[in-house]
Structure formats: C-alpha cells, structure tokens
C-alpha positions in Angstrom: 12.8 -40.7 10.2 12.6 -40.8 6.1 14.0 -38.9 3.6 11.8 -38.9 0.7 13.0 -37.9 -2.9 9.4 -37.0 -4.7 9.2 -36.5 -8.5 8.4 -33.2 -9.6 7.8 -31.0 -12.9 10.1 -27.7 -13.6 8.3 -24.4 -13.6 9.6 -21.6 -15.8 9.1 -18.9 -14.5 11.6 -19.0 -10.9 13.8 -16.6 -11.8 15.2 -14.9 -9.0 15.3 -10.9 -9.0 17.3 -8.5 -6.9 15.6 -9.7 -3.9 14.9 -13.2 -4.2 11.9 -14.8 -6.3 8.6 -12.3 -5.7 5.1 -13.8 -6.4 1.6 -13.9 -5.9 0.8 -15.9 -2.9 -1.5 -18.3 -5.1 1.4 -18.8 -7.2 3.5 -20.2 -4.3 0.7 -22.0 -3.5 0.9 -24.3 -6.3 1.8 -27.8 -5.9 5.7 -27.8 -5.7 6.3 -25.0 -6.3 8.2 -24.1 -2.9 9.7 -27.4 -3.0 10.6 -26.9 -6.5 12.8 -23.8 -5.8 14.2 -24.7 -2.3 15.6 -27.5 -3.9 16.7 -25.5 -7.1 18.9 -23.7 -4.4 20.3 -26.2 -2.5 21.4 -27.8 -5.7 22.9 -24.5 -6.7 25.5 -24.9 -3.7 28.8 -26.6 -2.5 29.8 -27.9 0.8 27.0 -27.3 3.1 26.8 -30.5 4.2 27.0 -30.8 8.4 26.8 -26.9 8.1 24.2 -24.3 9.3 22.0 -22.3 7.8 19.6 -19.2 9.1 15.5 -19.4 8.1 13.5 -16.2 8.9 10.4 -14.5 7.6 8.5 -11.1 8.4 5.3 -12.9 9.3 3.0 -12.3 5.7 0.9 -14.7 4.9 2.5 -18.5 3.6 5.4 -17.7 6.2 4.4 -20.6 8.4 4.0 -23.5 5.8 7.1 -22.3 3.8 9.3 -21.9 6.8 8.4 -25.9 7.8 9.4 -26.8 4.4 12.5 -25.5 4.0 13.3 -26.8 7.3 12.3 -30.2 6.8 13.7 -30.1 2.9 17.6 -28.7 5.0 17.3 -31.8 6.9 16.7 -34.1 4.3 20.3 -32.0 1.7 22.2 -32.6 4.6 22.8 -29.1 6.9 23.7 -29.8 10.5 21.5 -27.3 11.9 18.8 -25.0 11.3 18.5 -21.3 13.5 15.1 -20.3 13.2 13.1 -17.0 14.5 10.9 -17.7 17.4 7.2 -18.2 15.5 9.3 -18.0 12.5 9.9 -14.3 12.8 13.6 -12.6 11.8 13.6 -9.2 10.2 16.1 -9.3 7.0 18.9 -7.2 8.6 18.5 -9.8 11.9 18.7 -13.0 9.4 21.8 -11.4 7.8 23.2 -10.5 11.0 22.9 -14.3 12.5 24.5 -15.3 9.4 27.4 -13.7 10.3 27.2 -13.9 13.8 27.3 -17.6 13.9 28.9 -18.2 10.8 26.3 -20.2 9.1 26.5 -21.2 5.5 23.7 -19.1 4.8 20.3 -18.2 5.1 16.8 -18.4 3.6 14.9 -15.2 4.6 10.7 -15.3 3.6 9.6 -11.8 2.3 8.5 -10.3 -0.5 9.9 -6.7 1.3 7.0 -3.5 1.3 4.9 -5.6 -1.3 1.3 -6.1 0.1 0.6 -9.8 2.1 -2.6 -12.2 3.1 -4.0 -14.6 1.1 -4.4 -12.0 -2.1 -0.7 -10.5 -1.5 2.6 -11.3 -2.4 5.0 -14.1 -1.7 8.8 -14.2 -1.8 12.0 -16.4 -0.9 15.8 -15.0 -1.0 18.3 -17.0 -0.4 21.7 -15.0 1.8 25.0 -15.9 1.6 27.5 -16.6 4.2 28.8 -12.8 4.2 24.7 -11.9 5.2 24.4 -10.5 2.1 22.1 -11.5 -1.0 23.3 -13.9 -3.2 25.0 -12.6 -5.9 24.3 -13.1 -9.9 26.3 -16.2 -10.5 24.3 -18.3 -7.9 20.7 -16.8 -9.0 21.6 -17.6 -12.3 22.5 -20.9 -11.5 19.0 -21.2 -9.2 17.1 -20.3 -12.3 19.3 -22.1 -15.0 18.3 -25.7 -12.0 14.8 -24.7 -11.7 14.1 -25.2 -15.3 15.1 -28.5 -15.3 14.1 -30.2 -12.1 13.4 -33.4 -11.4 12.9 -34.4 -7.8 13.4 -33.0 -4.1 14.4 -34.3 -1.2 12.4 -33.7 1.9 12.3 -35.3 6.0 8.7 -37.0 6.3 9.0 -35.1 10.3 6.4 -33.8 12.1 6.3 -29.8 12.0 8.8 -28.0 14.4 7.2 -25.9 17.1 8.2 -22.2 16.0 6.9 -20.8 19.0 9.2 -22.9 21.7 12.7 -21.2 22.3 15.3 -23.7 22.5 16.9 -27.2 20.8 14.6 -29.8 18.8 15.7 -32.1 16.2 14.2 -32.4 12.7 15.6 -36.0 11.0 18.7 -35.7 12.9 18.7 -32.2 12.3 19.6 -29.7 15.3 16.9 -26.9 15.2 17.5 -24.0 17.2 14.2 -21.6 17.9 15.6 -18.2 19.3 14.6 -15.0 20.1 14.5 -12.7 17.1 15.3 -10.0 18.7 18.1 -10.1 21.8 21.1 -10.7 19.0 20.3 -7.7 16.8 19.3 -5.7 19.7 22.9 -6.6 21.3 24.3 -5.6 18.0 22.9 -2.1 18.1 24.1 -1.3 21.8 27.4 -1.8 20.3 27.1 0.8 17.4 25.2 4.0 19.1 24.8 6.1 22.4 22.4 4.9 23.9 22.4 6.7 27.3 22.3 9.8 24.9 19.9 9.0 22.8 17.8 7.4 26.7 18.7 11.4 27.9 17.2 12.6 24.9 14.1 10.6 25.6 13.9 11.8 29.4 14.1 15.2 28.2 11.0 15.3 26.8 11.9 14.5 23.0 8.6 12.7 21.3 8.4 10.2 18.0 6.4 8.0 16.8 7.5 5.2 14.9 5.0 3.3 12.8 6.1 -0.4 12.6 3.0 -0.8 10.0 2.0 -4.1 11.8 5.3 -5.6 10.1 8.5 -7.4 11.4 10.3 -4.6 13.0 7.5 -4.1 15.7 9.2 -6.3 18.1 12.6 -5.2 17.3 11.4 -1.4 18.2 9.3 -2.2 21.0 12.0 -3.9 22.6 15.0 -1.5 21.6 12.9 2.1 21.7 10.5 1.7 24.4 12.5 -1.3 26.7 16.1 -0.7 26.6 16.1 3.6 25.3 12.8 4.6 27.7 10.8 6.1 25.0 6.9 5.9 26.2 5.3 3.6 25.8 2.6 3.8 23.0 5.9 5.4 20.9 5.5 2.3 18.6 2.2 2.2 16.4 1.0 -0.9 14.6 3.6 -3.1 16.6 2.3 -6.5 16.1 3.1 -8.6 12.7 0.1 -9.8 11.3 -0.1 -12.0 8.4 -2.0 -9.8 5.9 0.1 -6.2 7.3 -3.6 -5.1 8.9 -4.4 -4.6 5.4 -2.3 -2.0 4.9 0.9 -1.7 2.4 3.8 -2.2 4.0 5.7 0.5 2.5 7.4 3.3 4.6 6.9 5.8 2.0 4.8 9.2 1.7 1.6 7.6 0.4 0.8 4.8 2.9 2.4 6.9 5.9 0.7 10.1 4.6 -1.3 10.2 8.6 1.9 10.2 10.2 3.4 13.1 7.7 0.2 15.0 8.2 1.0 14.6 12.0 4.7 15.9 11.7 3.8 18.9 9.9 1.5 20.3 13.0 2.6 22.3 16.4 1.1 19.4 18.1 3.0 16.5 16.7 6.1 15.1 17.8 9.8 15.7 17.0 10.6 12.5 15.2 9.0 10.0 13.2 9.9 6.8 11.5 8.9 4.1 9.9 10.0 0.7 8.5 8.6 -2.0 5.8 7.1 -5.9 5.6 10.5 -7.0 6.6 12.6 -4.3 8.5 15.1 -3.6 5.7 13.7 0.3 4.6 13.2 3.5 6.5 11.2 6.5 6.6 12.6 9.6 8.7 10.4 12.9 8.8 11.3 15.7 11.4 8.8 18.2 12.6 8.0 20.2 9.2 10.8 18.1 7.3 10.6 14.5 5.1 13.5 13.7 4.7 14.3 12.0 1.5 16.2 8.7 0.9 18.6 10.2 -1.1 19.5 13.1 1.3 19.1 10.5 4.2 21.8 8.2 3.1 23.8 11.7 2.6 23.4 13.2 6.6 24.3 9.9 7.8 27.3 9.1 6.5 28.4 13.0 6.8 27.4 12.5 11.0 28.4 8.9 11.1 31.0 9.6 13.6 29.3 11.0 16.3 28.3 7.2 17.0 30.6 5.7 18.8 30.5 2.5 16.2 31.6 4.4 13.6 33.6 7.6 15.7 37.2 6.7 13.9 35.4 7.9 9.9 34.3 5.7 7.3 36.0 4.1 4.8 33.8 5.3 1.9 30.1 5.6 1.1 28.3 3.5 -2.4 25.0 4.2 -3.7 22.8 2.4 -6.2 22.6 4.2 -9.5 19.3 5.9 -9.6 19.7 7.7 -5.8 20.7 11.1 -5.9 24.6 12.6 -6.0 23.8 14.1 -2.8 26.3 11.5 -0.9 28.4 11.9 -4.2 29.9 15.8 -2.6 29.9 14.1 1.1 32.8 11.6 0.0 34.5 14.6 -1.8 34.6 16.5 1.0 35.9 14.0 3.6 37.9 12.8 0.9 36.7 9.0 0.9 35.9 6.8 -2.0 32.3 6.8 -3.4 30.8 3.8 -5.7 28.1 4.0 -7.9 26.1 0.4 -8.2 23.1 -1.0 -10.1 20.0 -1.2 -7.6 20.1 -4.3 -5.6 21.8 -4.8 -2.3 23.8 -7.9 -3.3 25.8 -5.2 -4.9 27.2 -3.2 -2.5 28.6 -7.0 -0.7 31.8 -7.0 -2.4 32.7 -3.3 -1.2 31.8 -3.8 2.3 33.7 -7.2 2.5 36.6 -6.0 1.2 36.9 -2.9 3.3 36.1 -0.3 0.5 32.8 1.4 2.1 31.3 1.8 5.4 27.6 3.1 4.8 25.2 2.2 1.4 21.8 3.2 0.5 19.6 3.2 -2.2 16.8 5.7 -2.8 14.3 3.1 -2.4 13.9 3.9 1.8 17.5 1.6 2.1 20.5 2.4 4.0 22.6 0.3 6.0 26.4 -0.3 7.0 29.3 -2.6 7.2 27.1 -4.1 10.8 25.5 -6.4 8.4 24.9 -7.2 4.5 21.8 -6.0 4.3 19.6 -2.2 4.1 18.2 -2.1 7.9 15.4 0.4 8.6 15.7 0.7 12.5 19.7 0.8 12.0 19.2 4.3 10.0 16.1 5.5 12.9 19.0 4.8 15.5 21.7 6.9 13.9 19.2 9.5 13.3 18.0 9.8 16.9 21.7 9.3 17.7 23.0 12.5 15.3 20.1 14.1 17.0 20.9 13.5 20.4 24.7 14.8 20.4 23.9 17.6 17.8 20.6 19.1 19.9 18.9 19.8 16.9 15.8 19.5 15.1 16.1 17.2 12.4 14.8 20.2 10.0 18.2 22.3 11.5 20.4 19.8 10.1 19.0 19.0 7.2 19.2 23.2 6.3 22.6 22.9 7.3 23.7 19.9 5.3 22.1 22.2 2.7 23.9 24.9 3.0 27.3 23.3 3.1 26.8 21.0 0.2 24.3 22.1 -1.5 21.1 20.9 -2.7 19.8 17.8 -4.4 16.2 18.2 -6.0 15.2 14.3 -6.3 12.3 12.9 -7.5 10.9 9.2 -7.9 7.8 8.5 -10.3 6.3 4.6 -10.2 4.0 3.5 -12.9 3.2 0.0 -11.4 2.0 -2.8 -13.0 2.5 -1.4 -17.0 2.4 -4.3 -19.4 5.3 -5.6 -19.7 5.4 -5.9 -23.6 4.5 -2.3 -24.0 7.5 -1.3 -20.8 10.3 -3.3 -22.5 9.3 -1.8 -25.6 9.6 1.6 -24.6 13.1 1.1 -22.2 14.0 -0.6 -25.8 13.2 2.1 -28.0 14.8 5.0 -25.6 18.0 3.3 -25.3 18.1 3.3 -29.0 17.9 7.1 -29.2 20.5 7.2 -26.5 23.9 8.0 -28.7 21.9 10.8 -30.4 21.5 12.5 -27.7 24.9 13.4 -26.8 25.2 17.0 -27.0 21.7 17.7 -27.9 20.2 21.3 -26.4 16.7 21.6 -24.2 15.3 24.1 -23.5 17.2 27.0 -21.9 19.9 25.6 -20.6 19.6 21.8 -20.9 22.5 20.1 -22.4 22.9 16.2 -22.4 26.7 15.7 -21.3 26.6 11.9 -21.1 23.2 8.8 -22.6 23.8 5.5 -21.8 22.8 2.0 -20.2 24.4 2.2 -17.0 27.2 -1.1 -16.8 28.7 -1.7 -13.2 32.2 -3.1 -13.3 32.5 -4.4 -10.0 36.5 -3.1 -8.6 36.5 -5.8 -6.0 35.8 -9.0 -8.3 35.8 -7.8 -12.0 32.3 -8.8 -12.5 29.8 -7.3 -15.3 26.4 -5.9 -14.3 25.2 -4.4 -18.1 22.0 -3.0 -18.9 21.2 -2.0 -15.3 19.3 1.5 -16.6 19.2 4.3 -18.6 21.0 7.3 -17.6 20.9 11.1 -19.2 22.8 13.3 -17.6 23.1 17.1 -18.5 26.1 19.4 -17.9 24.5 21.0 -14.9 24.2 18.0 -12.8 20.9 17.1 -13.7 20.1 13.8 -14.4 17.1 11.4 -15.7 16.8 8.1 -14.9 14.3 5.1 -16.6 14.3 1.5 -15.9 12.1 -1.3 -15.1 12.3 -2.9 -11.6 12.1 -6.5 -10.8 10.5 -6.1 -7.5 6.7 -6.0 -9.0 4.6 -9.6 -9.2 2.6 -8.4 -11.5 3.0 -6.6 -15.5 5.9 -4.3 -15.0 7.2 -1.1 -12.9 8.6 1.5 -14.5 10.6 3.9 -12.4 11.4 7.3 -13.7 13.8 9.3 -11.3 14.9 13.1 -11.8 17.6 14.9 -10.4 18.6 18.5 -10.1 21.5 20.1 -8.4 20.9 23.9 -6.6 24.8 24.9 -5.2 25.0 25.4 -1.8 24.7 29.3 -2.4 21.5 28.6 -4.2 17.6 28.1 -3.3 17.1 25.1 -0.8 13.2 26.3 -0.4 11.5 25.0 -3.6 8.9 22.4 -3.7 10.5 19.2 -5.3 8.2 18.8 -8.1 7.7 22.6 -9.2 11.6 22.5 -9.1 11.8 19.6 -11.5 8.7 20.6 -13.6 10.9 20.8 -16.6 13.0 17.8 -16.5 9.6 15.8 -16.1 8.3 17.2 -19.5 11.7 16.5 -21.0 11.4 12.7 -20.2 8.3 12.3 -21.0 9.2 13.6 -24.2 11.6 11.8 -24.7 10.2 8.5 -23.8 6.8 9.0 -24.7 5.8 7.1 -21.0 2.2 8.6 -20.7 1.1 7.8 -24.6 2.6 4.3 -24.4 1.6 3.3 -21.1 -2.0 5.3 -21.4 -1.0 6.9 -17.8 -1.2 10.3 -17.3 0.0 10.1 -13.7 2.1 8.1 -11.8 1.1 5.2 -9.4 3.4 6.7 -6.8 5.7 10.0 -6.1 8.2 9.9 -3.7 
C-alpha cells in the first residue's frame, strides 16, 4: 500500500452551488479535476481522521470512476471507513439517512439531481454533513476559496474496490463496507407510515403507476411498493438505473412525464401516479384528473401529516424556500405552528430541523421532505400521499378540493428560461433590483398594488447567519406575488426562474386554469423586467 501526494494545477471555476459542484461530464473528465475538488474538500474539514464517511451516487454516467476515487483519495486523508452503495448506488435521501444512521462524519453523494446524464450529460459532487444535510455556506465557501489554490492530493495507489460485492474489504488500511442501498431506508420508512393500510389499500384494488425514469429510486420502489406494500407488479416503470437515464430527462415534472399525465387524466388510467428524479430527492404526485402542484403538495402534507403514525403527535412547524407558494403559509396559521421562509437550497432548512423548529420542508422545485432525514426525498412524499389516501378513502382530486375549500387557493406558476447568457441574465436581475424601491406603492392595472420590492435576505433564527441577495420579490396587497432569480443548478449560460403567485380565498373560484388565472401578473413581469426583449425568448423553456 502507497499513498501518493501528486502535484496538481487549481481550476477556477469549482464553485460549489446549492447542491454541490454541477458540470458537464467532459468537464469532470479533465485531468484532475475530481481529484482536484475531492481534495479541496477534505482540506476544507477538521477531525475526520479514523472517522467514517458515506459515498453514493444515482448511477449517471462518471459514477463509477468518481466513486473509486474518492474512495481511494478517503483512504489516503485518513477516514477509518468508507460505507458505500452496492454498485455504487445510494439515492440522496438514503446517503443522508446513513449519515445519520451510523453517525459518519459525512458523506460524498455523486449527482447532478434531474439534470440529463451519459457521456453528453451532466456531472456533479455534494459533499453532506454529519446532520445528513448539505453543507452549509461557510464550508462551500471554504471548498471554493482551497480549490483556487491547490497544490497537490493525496490518493491510495489500490486496486479498485468491487462495488458490486456486499460486505467488508480494505482500501490502504481502510475498512470499506459495500451494502445494500436499499434495506436501511426501506426500514426507515416502515417506521414513519401504515403500511398494512396503505398494503389494504393495494388489495382493494387501488392502481398507480410510478415512473422511476430509469433513475436511483427504481430499486428503492420496487422493493418498498411492489415487495414489502403488494402493489402489482409492473406498478414501477423505467425501474432500472442506467447510466445515460434511457435517454430521457430525469425530471419528475409536467414536460418529461407528460405520458403518464396524459394517462391520469383518462377513465382507464389508474388512481395514483408518481414519479421521482436522477437521484431520488423530488417528487411528482398526479391523482386521477388532478396534478398536484409542489407548492400545494408540500401544503396537504403537512396539513395530513398526522394520520401517519411517524408523525400522529403534530408537527412542530413547516419552512419553505422563498419562491414556493404561501399555500403552507395559512396551514401553520391554522394549526397554529411556526412557518419559515428560506432561500432555495436544502442546506437551509438544516438548522430548523436540527434544532427542533420544523417538522416538514419543501420547495416548489418537486422537494419535500421531513425531520426523517436532511435531505428532499421523492418516495418519502409518494408514501405519505398513498398513506393520507389510504386512511382518508379518497381520491386524491377529493382532498385536494377540500384543502381548497378550507384554505383557500394558491394560483402558482413556474416559468424556466434555461441556458440565457449569463451576461445578459445578471444584467437584467441587476437592472430590476435597481427599480425595486420605486416600486413601492406603485398601481397596476386594476387592482394591482406593490405592498412590499426587495432582494429577499434570510437571517437564519437558529445560527444568526446572513443569506443576502437570494431573489427578487414583489409582492402586492392582495397576496400576489412575483418572483425572479437566477438558479445555480444549470451547467450551462444561466436559468432564469420567474414564479407568480395569486391567492383566490377559500370562498372564491378553485376551477381556473393556472395560467389564464395568472395571465396578468405574467404581462406585469415581463414588463417590468423586460425578460423576452433581453433574452430574445418569447416563451419559456419550461412551465410547471
């Protein structure tokens, strides 16, 4: 066994983003540039040394090599032990959850999320913290602040592991543990939900289909939906991971799941279907004749958390990332709990959950999750769903009406324009926010009046932190709300992300299509923003 220290040159651009550093494949594929970073991480902590850390990956393309150089580069810094998904597989809620469940140090987790994969695609390490959660801002910064200045890396000259073996090897000393991917999480999930309900609600004759998108969760939902909860099999689509996604997009959302909407809105489809991304952590729920938004997702659960039996004594408080909906906003008024509003990013809600303050986050990005584990988890939100489902004996278009009707409803709209230069996108989120303390006040339209402008800044109540320049907000006296930023989950140009919001009472229409509905506040920010002259794009990439 040697451990090598080889001389390397800095690249600039490894800044990490919300969820970990995103690229290109080919970029990754440059000479040190995995090495580069893994390294820039390691030196970025304290006290590992003897310790163990967690290394998992949704199965795209690159997984393999990376995985067997992170674990031969944590032999050669000094951790004890390595827990690694069988084949090198561990959905991001699963990764987070062995974190926790074996206390490791941390964890590496090899995704790049619902972006595209194969040899053309994308690319991505995040590095977890011992909570499960994403690393927060002062260790990214501190990645990206070593990265630039690099030297040398250490790495074990070892023969590769073999991924697909369950059980103990050794890697320069190192204890490797291969395990099943699966059984943990799975174990997990039997503690927080019904299952002989949801199992009777099978056997009764209820049908879904969930599309796994030939992604990480496939394996988690064979196992759990059609093994342990008797759904048929043939319930789970596109089960197997495959490098490249089958060369589709791994994104649960209405565009690259539009077969499986079109299937839900007929007499012959099923009664449920669901979805989940490249790496298990979003969620797509449609009923028969009813999509059910992110925003109004996150807003049912937490109102029905407690007919699960993990979460039957209440919750503590919900938080939601800026740019989702106020829809969970009037569900914490009403049970009388504490609601946070937090810049997009996961690694933000970490502080709350540890320290008690919420129970169930979600973003409008397909996210929810719970205090279970630190991270969104797509099949955790299909099981509370089929749970609410199963002890309410309704459709899932009965509860959403009725949710509706008691709290009214929350028009929501998302519009991408992906890949945007990024000199002309920063230049228009400049520009806007420099109108912003003009607006104040200001009349549109008929009844249209700007109550608050600003660029949203999070102070964190658990840790004092500052999070500033984390979006621009305009909200109007009646509830309605537009929302611009740019998003650092793209690889390529820019992603401008324009949300609108409008509020109908619960005494008010509940039957409008989204977009008619929202007609005007999507001519008032393109007016004021001027998105389709600057960007030369007269329609979005995607609508959700």
């Amino acid at each position: 066994m040697t451990i090598q220290t080889i001389n390397t040159t800095p690249y600039d651009d490894q800044k990490p983003g919300t969820s970990g550093l995103r690229k290109r494949v080919k970029v990754y594929q440059q000479e040190n540039y995995v090495e580069n970073y893994l390294q820039a991480i390691f030196d970025s902590l304290e006290d590992f040394q003897g310790k163990t850390l967690v290394i998992g990956g949704d199965g795209r393309f690159y997984n393999d090599v990376a995985i067997q150089t992170a674990i031969r580069m944590a032999a050669a810094n000094g951790f004890g032990k390595v827990i690694v998904g069988q084949e090198g597989l561990l959905s991001t809620p699963a990764a987070s959850h062995l974190i926790r469940h074996y206390k490791a140090f941390g964890g590496l987790v090899l995704s790049a999320s619902h972006n595209p994969g194969g040899p053309d695609g994308d690319f991505g390490i995040k590095y977890n913290i011992g909570n499960g959660g994403p690393a927060p801002e002062k260790i990214t910064d501190a990645v990206f602040a070593r990265s630039k200045v690099i030297e040398s890396y250490k790495i074990a000259n070892e023969r590769d592991v073999e991924l697909g073996r369950l059980g103990i090897q050794n890697s320069a000393g190192m204890i490797v543990e291969v395990v099943d991917p699966v059984a943990d999480y799975a174990a997990l999930m039997e503690t927080l939900f019904d299952f002989p309900a949801i199992e009777a609600l099978f056997a009764s004759g209820f049908r879904m289909t969930f599309d796994a998108m030939h992604a990480i969760t496939g394996p988690y939902a064979h196992a759990i939906l059609e093994g342990r909860l008797g759904a048929p099999v043939g319930t789970v689509v596109n089960g197997k991971p495959l490098p490249d996604f089958g060369g589709g997009h791994p994104d649960p959302n209405l565009v690259y799941c539009k077969d499986m909407f079109d299937l839900l809105m007929t007499p012959e489809g099923p009664d449920f279907g669901a979805a989940s991304d490249g790496d298990g952590d979003r969620n797509l729920i449609i009923g028969k004749n009813r999509f059910v938004t992110p925003s109004d997702s996150l807003a049912l659960l937490a109102a029905n958390a407690h007919l699960a039996p993990g979460y039957k004594g209440g919750i503590a408080g919900i938080a939601r990332s800026m740019p989702t909906s106020a829809a969970a906003d009037r569900v914490a008024e009403k049970l009388g709990i504490e609601m946070h509003e937090t810049p997009t990013g996961w690694k933000f809600f970490g502080n709350l959950l540890d320290a008690g303050r919420v129970t169930i986050c979600g973003e409008e990005s397909a996210g929810t999750g719970s205090s279970h584990v630190r991270e969104k988890d797509g099949l955790w939100a299909v099981l509370l769903w089929l749970n609410i489902v199963a002890v309410r004996k309704q459709s899932v278009d009965e509860i959403v009406r009725e949710h509706w009707a008691t709290y009214g409803r929350n028009y929501y709209t998302r519009h991408d324009y992906e890949e945007v230069d990024a000199g002309i996108a920063s230049g228009l989120v400049d520009d806007l926010r420099a109108k912003l303390p003009g607006l104040v006040g200001q009349n549109f339209g008929d009844d249209l009046q700007v109550a608050y402008a600003d660029d949203f800044t999070y102070h964190d109540p658990v840790d004092g932190s500052t999070s500033a320049k984390q979006g621009i907000r305009i909200g109007f006296t009646d509830g309605s709300r537009i929302v611009l930023r740019l998003s650092g989950t793209g690889t390529v140009g820019a992603t401008l992300r324009l949300y609108l919001e409008n509020y109908e009472a619960a005494d008010g229409r509940h039957d409008l299509e989204t977009q008619s509905a929202l007609e005007e506040l999507i001519e008032l920010a393109d007016q004021l923003s001027g998105l389709k002259q600057r960007t030369g794009r007269q329609e979005p990439s995607v609508i959700t």
